[in-house]
Jmol script that loads the backbone (N, CA, C; Angstrom):
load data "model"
ATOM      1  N   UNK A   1       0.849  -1.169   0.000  1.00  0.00           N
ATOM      2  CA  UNK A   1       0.000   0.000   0.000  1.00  0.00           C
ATOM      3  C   UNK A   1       0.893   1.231   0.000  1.00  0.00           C
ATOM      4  N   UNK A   2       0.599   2.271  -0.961  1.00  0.00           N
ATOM      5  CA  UNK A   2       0.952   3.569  -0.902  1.00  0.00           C
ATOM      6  C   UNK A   2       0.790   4.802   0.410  1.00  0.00           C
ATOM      7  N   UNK A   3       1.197   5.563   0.590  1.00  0.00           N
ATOM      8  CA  UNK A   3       1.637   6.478   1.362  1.00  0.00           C
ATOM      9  C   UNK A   3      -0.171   6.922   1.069  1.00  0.00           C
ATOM     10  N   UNK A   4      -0.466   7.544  -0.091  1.00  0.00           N
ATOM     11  CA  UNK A   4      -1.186   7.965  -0.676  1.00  0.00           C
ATOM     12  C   UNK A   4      -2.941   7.432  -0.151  1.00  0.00           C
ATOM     13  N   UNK A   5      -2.694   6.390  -0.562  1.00  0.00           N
ATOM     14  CA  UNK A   5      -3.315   5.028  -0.464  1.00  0.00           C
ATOM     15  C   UNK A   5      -3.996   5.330   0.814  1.00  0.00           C
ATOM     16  N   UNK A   6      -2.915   5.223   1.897  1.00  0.00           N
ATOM     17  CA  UNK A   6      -2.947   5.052   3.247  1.00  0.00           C
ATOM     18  C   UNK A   6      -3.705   6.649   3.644  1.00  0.00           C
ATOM     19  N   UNK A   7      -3.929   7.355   3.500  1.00  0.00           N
ATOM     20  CA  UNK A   7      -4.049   8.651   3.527  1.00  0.00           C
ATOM     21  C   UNK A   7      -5.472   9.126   2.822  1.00  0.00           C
ATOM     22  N   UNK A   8      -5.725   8.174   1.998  1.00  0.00           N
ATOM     23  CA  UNK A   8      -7.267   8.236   1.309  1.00  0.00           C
ATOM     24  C   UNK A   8      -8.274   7.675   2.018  1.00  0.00           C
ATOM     25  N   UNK A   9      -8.419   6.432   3.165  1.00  0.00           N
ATOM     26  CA  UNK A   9      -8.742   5.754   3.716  1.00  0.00           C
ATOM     27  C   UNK A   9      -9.025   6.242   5.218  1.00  0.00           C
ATOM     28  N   UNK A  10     -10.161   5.779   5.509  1.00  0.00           N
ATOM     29  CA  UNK A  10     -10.228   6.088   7.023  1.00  0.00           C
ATOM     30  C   UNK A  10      -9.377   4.689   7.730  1.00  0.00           C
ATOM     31  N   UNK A  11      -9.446   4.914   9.033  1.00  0.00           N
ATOM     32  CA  UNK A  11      -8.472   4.201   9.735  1.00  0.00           C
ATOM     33  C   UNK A  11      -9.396   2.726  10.151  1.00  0.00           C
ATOM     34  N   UNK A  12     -11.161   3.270   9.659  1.00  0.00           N
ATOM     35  CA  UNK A  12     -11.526   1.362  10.287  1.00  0.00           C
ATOM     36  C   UNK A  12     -11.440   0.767   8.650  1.00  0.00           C
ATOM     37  N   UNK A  13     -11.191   1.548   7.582  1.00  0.00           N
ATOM     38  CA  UNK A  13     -11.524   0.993   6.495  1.00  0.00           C
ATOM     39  C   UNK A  13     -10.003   0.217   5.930  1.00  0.00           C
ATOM     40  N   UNK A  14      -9.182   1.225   6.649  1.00  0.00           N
ATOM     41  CA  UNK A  14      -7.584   0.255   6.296  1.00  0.00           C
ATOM     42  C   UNK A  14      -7.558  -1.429   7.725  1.00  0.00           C
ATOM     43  N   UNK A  15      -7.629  -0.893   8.527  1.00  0.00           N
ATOM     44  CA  UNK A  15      -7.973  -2.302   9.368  1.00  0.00           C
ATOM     45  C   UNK A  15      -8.817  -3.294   8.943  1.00  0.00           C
ATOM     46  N   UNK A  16      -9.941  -2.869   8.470  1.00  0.00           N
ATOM     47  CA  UNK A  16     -11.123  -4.050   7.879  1.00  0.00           C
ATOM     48  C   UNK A  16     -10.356  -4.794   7.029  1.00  0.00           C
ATOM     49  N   UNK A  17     -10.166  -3.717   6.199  1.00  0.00           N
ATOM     50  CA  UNK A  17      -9.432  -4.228   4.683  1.00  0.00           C
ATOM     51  C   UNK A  17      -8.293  -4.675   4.490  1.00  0.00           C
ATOM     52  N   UNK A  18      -7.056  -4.053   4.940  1.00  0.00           N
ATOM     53  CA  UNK A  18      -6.041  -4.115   4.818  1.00  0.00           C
ATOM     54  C   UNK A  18      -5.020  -4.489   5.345  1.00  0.00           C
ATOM     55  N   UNK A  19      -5.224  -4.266   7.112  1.00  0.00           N
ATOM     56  CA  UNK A  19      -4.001  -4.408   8.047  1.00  0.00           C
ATOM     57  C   UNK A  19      -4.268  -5.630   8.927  1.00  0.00           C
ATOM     58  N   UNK A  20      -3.140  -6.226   9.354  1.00  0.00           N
ATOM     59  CA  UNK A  20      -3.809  -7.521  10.729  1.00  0.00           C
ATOM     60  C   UNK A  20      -3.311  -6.692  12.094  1.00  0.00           C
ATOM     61  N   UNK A  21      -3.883  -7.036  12.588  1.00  0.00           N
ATOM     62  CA  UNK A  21      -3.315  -6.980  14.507  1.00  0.00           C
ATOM     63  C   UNK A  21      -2.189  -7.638  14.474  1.00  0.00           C
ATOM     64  N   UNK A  22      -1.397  -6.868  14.677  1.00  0.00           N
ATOM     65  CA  UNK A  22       0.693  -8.329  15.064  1.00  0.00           C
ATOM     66  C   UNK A  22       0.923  -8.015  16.560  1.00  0.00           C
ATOM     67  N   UNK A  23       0.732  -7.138  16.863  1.00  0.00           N
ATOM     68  CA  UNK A  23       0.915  -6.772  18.681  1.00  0.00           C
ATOM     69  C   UNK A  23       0.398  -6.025  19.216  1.00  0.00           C
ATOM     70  N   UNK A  24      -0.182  -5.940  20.334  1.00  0.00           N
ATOM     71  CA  UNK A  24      -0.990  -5.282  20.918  1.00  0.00           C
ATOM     72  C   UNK A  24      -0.163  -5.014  22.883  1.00  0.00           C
ATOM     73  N   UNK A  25       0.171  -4.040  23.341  1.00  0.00           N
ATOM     74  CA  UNK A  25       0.650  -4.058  24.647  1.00  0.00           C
ATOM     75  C   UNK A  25      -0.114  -2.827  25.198  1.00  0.00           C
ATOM     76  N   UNK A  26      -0.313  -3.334  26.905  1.00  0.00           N
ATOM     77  CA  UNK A  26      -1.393  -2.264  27.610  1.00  0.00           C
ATOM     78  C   UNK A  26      -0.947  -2.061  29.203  1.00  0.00           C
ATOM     79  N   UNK A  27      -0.594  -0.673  29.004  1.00  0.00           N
ATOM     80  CA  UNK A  27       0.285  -0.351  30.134  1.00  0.00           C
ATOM     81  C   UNK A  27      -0.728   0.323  31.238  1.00  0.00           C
ATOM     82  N   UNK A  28      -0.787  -0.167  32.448  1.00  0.00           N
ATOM     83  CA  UNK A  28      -1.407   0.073  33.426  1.00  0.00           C
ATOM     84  C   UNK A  28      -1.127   0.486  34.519  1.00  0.00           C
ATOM     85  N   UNK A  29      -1.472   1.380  35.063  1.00  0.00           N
ATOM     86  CA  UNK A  29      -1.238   1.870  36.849  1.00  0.00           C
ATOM     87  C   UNK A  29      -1.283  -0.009  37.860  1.00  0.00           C
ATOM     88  N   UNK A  30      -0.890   0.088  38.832  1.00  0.00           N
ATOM     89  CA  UNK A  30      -0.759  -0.701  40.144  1.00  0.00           C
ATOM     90  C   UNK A  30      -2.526  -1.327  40.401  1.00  0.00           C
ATOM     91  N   UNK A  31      -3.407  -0.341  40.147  1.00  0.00           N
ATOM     92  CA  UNK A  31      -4.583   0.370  40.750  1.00  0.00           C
ATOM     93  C   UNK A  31      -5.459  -0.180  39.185  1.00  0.00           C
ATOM     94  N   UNK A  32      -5.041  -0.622  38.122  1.00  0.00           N
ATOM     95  CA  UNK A  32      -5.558  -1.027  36.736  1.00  0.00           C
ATOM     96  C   UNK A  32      -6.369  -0.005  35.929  1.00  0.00           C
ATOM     97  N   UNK A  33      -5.627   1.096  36.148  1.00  0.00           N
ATOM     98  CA  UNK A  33      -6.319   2.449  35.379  1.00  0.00           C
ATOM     99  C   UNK A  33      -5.175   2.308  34.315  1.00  0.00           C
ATOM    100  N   UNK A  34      -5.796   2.143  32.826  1.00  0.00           N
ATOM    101  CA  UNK A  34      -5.052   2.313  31.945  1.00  0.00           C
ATOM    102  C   UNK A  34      -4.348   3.353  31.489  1.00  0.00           C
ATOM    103  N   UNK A  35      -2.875   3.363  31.053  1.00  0.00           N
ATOM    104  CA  UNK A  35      -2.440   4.399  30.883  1.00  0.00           C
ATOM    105  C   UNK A  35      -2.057   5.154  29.284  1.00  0.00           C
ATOM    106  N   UNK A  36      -1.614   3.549  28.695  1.00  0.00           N
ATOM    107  CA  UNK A  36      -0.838   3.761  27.300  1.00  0.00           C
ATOM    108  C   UNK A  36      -1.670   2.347  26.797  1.00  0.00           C
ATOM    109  N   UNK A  37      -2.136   2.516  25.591  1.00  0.00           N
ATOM    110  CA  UNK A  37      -2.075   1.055  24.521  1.00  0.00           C
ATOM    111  C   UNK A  37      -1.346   1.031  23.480  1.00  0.00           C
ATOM    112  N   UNK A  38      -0.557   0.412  23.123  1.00  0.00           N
ATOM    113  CA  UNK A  38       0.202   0.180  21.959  1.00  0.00           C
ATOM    114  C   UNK A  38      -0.353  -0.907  20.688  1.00  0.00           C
ATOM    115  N   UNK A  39      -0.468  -0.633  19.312  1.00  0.00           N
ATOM    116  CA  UNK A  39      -0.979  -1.701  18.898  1.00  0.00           C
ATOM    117  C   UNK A  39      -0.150  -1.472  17.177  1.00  0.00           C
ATOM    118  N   UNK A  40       0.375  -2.869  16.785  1.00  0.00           N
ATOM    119  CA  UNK A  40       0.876  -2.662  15.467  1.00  0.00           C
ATOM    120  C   UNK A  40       0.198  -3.578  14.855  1.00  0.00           C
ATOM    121  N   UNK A  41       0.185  -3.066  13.414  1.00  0.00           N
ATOM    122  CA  UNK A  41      -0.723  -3.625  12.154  1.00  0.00           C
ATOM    123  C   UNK A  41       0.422  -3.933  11.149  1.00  0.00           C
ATOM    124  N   UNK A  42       0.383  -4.780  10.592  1.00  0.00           N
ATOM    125  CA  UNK A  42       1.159  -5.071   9.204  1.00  0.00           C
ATOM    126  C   UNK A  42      -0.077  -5.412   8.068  1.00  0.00           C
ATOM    127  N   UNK A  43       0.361  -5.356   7.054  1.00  0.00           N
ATOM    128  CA  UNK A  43      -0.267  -5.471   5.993  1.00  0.00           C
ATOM    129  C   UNK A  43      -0.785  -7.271   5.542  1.00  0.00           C
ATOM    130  N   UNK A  44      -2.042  -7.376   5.415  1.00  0.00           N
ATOM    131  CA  UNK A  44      -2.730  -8.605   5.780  1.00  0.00           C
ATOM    132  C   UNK A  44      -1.349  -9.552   4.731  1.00  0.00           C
ATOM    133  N   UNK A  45      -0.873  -9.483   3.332  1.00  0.00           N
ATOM    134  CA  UNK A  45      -0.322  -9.928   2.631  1.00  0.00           C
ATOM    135  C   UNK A  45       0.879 -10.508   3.095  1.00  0.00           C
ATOM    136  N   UNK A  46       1.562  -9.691   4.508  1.00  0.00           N
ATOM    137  CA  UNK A  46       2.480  -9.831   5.407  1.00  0.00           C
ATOM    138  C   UNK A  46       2.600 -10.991   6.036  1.00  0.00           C
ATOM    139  N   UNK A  47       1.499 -11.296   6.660  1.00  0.00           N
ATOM    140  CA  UNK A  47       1.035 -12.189   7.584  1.00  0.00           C
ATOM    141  C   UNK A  47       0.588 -13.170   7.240  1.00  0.00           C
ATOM    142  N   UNK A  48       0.556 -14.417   8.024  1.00  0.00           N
ATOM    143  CA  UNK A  48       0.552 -15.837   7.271  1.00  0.00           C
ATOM    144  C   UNK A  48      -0.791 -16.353   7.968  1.00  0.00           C
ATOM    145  N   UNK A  49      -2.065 -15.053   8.061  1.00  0.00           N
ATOM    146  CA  UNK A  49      -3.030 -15.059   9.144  1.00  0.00           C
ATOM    147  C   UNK A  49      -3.315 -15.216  10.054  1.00  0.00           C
ATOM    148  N   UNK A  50      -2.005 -15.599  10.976  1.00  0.00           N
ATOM    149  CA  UNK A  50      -1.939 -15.764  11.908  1.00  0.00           C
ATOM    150  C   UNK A  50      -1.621 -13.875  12.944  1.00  0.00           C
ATOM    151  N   UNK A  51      -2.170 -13.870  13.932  1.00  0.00           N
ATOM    152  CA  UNK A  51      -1.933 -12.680  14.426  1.00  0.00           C
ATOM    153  C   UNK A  51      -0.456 -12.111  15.150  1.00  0.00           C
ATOM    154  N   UNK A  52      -0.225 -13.415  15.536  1.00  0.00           N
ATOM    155  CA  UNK A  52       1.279 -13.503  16.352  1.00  0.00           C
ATOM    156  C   UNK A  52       1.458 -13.060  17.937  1.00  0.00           C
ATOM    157  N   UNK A  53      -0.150 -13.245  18.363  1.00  0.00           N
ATOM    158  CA  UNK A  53      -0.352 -12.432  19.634  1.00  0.00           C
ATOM    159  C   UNK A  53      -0.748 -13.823  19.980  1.00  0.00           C
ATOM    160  N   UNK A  54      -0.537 -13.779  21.705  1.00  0.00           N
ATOM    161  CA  UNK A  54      -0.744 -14.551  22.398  1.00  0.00           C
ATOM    162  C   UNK A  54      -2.153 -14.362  23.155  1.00  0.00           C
ATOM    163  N   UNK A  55      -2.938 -14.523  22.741  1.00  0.00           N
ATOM    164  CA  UNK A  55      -4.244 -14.189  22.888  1.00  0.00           C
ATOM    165  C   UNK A  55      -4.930 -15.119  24.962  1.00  0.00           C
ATOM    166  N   UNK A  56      -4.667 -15.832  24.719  1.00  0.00           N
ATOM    167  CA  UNK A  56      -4.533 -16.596  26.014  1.00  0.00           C
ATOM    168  C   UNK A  56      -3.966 -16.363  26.765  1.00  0.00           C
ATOM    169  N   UNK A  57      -3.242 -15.650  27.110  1.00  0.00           N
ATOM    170  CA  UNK A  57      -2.825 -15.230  28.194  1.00  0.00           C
ATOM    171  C   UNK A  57      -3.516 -14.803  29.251  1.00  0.00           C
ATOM    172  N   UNK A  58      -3.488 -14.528  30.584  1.00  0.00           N
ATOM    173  CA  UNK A  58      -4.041 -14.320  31.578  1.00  0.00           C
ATOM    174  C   UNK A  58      -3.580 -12.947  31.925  1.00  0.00           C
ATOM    175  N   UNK A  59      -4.095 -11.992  31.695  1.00  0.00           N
ATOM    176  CA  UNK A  59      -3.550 -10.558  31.920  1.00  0.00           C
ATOM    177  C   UNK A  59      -4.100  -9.989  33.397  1.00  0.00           C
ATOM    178  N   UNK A  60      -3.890  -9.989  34.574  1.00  0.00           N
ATOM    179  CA  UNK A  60      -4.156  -9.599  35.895  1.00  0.00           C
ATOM    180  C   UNK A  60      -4.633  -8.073  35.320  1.00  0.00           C
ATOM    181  N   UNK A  61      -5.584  -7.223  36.437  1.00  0.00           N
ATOM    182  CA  UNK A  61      -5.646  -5.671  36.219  1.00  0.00           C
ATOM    183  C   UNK A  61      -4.015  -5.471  37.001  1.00  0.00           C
ATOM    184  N   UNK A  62      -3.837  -4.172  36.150  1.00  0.00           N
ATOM    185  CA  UNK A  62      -2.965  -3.847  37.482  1.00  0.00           C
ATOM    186  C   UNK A  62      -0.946  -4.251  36.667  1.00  0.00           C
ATOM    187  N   UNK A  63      -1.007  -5.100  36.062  1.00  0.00           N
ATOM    188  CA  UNK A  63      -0.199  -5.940  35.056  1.00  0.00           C
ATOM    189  C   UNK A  63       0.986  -5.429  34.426  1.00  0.00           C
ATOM    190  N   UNK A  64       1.598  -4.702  34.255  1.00  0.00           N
ATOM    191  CA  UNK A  64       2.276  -3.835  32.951  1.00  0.00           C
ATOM    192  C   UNK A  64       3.439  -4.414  32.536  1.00  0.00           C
ATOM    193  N   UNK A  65       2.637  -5.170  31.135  1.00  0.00           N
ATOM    194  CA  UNK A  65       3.903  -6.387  30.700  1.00  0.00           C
ATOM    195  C   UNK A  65       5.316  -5.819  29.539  1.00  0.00           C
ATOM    196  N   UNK A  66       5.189  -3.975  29.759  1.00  0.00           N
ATOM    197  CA  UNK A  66       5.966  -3.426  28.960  1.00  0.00           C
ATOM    198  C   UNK A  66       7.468  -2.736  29.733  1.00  0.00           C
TER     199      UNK A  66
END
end "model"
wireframe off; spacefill off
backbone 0.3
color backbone group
């Protein structure tokens, strides 16, 4: 995808369409008030459909695995 491309598009229409979830990290206070989310997309063509996230995991509130 183009610069261009990317820039013509709203941001749920490049996710629907275009990008996968590859990582997702969620930084939290002690107290589980969120502070920061981090999340990267690669281009679906990238990815072997697999997300590469560990989805199972057991995330406690409170947690900050960054």
């Amino acid at each position: 995808m183009k610069l261009n491309e990317m820039y013509s598009k709203s941001i749920k229409e490049l996710i629907d369409d275009k990008l996968e979830l590859t990582y997702m990290n969620v930084h939290t206070e002690d107290d589980g008030t969120v502070r920061r989310v981090e999340f990267e997309y690669k281009p679906k063509e990238e990815t072997d459909g697999s997300t590469g996230m560990d989805c199972e995991r057991d995330i406690s509130p409170g947690r900050d695995d960054g």
